[in-house]
C-alpha positions in Angstrom: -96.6 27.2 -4.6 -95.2 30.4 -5.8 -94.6 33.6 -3.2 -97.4 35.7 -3.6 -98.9 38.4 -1.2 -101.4 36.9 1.5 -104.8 36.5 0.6 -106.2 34.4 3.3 -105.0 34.7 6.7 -105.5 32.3 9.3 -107.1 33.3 12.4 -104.3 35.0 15.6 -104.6 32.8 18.6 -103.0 33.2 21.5 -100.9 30.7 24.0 -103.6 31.5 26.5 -105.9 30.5 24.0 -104.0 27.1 22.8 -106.8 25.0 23.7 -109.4 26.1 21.3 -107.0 26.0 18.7 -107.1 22.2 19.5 -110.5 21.7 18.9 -110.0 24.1 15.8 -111.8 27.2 16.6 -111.1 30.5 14.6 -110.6 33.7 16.6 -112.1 36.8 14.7 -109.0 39.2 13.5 -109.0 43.1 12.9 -108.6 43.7 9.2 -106.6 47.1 10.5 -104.3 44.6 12.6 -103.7 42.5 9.6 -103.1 45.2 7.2 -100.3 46.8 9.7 -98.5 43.3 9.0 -98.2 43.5 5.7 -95.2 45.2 5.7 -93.2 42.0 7.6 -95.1 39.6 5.9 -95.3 40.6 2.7 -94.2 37.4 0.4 -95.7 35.1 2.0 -97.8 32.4 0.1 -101.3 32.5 0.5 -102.6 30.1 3.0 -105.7 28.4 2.3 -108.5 27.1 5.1 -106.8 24.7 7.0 -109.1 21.8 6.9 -107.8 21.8 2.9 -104.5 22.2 3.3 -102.5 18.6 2.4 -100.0 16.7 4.3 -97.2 18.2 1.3 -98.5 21.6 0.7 -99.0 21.8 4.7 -95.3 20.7 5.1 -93.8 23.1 2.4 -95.9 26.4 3.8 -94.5 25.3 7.2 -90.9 25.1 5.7 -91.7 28.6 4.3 -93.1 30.2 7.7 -90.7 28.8 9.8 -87.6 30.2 7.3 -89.7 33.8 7.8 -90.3 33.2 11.7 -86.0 33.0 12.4 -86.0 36.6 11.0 -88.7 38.6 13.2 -88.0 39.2 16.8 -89.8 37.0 19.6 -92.6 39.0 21.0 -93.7 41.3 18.3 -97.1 40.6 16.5 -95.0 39.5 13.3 -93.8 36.5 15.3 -96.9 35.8 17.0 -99.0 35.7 14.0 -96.6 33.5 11.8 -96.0 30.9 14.9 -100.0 30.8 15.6 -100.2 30.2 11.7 -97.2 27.3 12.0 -99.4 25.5 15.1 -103.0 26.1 13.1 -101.3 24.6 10.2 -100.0 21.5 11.6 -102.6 20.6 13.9 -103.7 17.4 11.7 -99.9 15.8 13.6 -101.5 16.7 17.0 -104.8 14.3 15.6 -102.7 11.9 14.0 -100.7 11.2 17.1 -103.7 11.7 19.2 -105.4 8.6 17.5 -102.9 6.4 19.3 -104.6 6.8 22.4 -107.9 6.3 21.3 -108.3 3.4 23.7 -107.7 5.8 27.3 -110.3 6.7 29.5 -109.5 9.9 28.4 -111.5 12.4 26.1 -110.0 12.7 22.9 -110.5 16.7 23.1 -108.1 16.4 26.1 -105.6 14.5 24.4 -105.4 16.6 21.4 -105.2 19.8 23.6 -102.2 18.7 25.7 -101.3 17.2 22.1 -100.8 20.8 21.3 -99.0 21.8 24.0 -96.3 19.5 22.5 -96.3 21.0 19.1 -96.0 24.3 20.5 -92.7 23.3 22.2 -91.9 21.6 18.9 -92.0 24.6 16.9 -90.2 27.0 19.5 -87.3 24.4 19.7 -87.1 23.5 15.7 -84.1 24.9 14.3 -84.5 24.6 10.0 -81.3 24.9 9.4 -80.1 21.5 11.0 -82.0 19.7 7.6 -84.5 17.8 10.0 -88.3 17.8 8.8 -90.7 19.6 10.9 -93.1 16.1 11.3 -90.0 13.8 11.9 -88.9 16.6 14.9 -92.2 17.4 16.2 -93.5 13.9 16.3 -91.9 12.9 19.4 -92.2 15.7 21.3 -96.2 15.6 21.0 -96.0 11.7 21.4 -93.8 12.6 24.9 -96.6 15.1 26.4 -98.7 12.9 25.7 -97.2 10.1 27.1 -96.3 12.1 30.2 -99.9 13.5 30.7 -100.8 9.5 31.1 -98.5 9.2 33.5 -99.0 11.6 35.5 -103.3 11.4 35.5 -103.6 8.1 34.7 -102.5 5.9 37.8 -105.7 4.4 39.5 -103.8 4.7 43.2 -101.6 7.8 43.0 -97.6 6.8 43.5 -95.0 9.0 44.1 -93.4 10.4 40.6 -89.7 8.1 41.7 -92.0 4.5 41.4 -93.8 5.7 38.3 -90.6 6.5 36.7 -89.1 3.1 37.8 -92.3 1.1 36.4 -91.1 2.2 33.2 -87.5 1.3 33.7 -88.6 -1.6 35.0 -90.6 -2.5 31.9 -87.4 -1.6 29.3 -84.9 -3.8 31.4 -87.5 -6.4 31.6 -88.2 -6.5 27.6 -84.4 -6.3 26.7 -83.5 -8.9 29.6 -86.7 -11.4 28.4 -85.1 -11.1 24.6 -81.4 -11.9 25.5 -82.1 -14.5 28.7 -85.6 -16.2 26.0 -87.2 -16.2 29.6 -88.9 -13.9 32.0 -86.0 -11.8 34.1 -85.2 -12.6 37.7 -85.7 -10.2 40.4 -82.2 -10.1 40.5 -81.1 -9.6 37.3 -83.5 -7.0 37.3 -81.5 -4.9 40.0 -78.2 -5.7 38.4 -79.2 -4.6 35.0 -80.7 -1.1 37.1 -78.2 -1.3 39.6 -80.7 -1.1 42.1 -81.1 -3.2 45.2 -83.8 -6.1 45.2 -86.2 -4.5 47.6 -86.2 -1.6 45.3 -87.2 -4.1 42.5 -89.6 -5.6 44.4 -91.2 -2.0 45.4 -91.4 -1.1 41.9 -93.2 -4.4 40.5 -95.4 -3.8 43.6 -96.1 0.2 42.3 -96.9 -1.3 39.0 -100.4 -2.6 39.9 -101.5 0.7 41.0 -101.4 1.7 37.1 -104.7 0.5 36.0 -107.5 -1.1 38.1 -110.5 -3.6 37.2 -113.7 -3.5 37.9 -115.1 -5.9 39.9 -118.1 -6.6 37.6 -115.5 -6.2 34.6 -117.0 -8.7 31.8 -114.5 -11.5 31.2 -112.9 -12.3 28.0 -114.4 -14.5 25.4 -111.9 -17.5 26.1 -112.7 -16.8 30.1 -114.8 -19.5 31.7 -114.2 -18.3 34.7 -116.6 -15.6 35.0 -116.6 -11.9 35.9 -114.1 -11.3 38.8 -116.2 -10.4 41.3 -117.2 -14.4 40.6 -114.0 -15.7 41.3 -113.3 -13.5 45.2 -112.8 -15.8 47.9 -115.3 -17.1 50.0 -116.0 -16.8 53.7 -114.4 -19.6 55.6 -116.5 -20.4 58.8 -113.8 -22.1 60.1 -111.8 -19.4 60.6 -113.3 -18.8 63.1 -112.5 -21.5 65.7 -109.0 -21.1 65.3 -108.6 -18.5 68.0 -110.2 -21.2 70.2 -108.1 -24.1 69.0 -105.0 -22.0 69.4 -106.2 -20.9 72.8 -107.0 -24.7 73.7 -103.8 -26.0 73.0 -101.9 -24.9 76.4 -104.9 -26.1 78.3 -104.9 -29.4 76.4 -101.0 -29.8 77.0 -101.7 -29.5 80.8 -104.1 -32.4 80.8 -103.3 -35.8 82.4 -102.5 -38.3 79.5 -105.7 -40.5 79.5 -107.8 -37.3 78.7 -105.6 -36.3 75.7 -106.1 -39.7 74.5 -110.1 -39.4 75.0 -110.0 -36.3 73.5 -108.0 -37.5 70.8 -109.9 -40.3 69.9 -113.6 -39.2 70.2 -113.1 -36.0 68.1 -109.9 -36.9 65.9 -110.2 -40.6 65.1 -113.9 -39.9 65.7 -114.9 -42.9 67.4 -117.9 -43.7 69.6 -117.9 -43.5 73.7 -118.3 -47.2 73.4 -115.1 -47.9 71.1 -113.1 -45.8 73.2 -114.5 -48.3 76.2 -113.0 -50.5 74.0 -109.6 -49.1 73.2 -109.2 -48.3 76.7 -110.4 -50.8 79.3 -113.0 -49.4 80.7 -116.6 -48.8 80.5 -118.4 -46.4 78.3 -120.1 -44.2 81.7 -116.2 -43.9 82.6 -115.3 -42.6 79.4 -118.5 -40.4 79.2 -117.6 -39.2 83.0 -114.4 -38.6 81.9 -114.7 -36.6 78.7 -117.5 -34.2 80.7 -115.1 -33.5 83.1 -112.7 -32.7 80.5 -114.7 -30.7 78.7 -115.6 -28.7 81.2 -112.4 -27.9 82.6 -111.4 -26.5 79.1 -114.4 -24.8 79.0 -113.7 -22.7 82.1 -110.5 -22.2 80.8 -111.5 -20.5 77.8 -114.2 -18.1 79.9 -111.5 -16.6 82.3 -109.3 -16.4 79.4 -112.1 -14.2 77.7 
């Protein structure tokens, strides 16, 4: 494209106003306002519509406008109006890098717009000079906002910012241990490589499952037989709860002569009948049957002043 005066301006946004630039809205502009530019901005190429603009002609305005945006002073309308025309014209990066979260929770209109954010901090930082291309600069730093607006929204159980930040460390050391050791990292390994102490290991894995969090009716996935997890939650154990009593029992049970721990033992651990226990023992099946009541009893009484 050769330098010729501008005929078609794109719309002056404001940073207050960066987040209907993101979803591409056009601000209505004085013709007056634009006129008193002319003066700085003569020589510019003309800028077509943005939604027409391609990847190279979008890339060699932008090398233009930011080449005219090092010579006007921060703060006048000069500046304002070519760095509102740089973010305008590379939006489409904010959308390309946007469509890498398209799997989030999150609405795409609120990725794009913190998106933005980033390319605005990409463009005041870019220096032309150092030979770098705007996309290959910018790129990152849009990714990284991104990236850090995840981090800091996303957690199902909010952590403190040191345990979100050591999730992540966590998950480098334990990719570049996992491809040196061929094997899942130790704990231990895990704090030497950080230099942290195990605990601190261990308190960071634990942090980690606050990140995301199923659903209990979650569907499972096709190779899952298993069911949805609400499917697979323990069941109530009855027996739970005699083992206050069993635990309560077993001082009193100590105390008892030996022949009634044996009766005990053998009518409701070996499970035999009064008469077998007769048996075992010598004497008659009323004795025995005297004998466990009177046990039985006596533990019984022991358990209702214990209450």
């Amino acid at each position: 494209m050769s330098p010729q005066p501008a005929e078609v301006r794109p719309a002056r946004v404001t940073p207050e106003e960066t987040g209907k630039v993101a979803e591409g809205h056009a601000l209505a502009t004085d013709d007056t306002a634009l006129d008193d530019l002319d003066g700085e901005l003569s020589g510019l190429p003309a800028i077509p519509p943005y939604d027409e603009v391609g990847a190279v002609d979008a890339r060699a305005l932008s090398k233009t406008l930011f080449e005219r945006l090092a010579t006007l002073d921060e703060g006048t309308p000069e500046f304002s109006y070519v760095r509102n025309t740089l973010i305008e014209l590379n939006l489409a990066l904010v959308k390309f890098a946007a469509t890498r979260f398209r799997s989030r929770s999150e609405p795409m209109e609120d990725i794009v717009q913190v998106g933005t954010i980033g390319l605005i901090k990409a463009i005041d930082r870019f220096e032309p000079g150092r030979g770098v291309e705007f996309p290959t600069f910018a790129m990152p730093t849009i990714i990284g906002e991104i990236k850090r607006f995840f981090r800091d929204t996303s957690w199902s159980v909010r952590v403190p910012r040191r345990l979100q930040e050591l999730r992540l460390d966590l998950a480098k050391a334990g990719d570049e241990l996992a491809q040196q050791l061929d094997r899942a990292p130790t704990v231990a390994e895990l704090a030497q490589r950080l230099n942290l102490s195990r605990e601190e290991v261990v308190e960071g894995m634990a942090a980690s499952n606050a990140y995301t969090a199923s659903s209990l009716d979650a569907q499972p996935e096709e190779d899952d037989a298993e069911g949805a997890l609400a499917s697979r939650i323990g069941y109530e154990d009855h027996g739970l709860e005699g083992i206050e009593y069993i635990e309560s029992l077993k001082p009193m049970i100590a105390e008892l002569p030996e022949r009634d721990r044996r009766i005990l033992s053998l009518r409701f651990v070996a499970g035999m009948t009064q008469s077998e226990i007769g048996e075992e023992l010598g004497i008659s099946q009323m004795h025995v049957s005297r004998l466990l009541a009177r046990t039985l009893t006596r533990l019984r009484k022991g358990l209702t002043v214990e209450e």
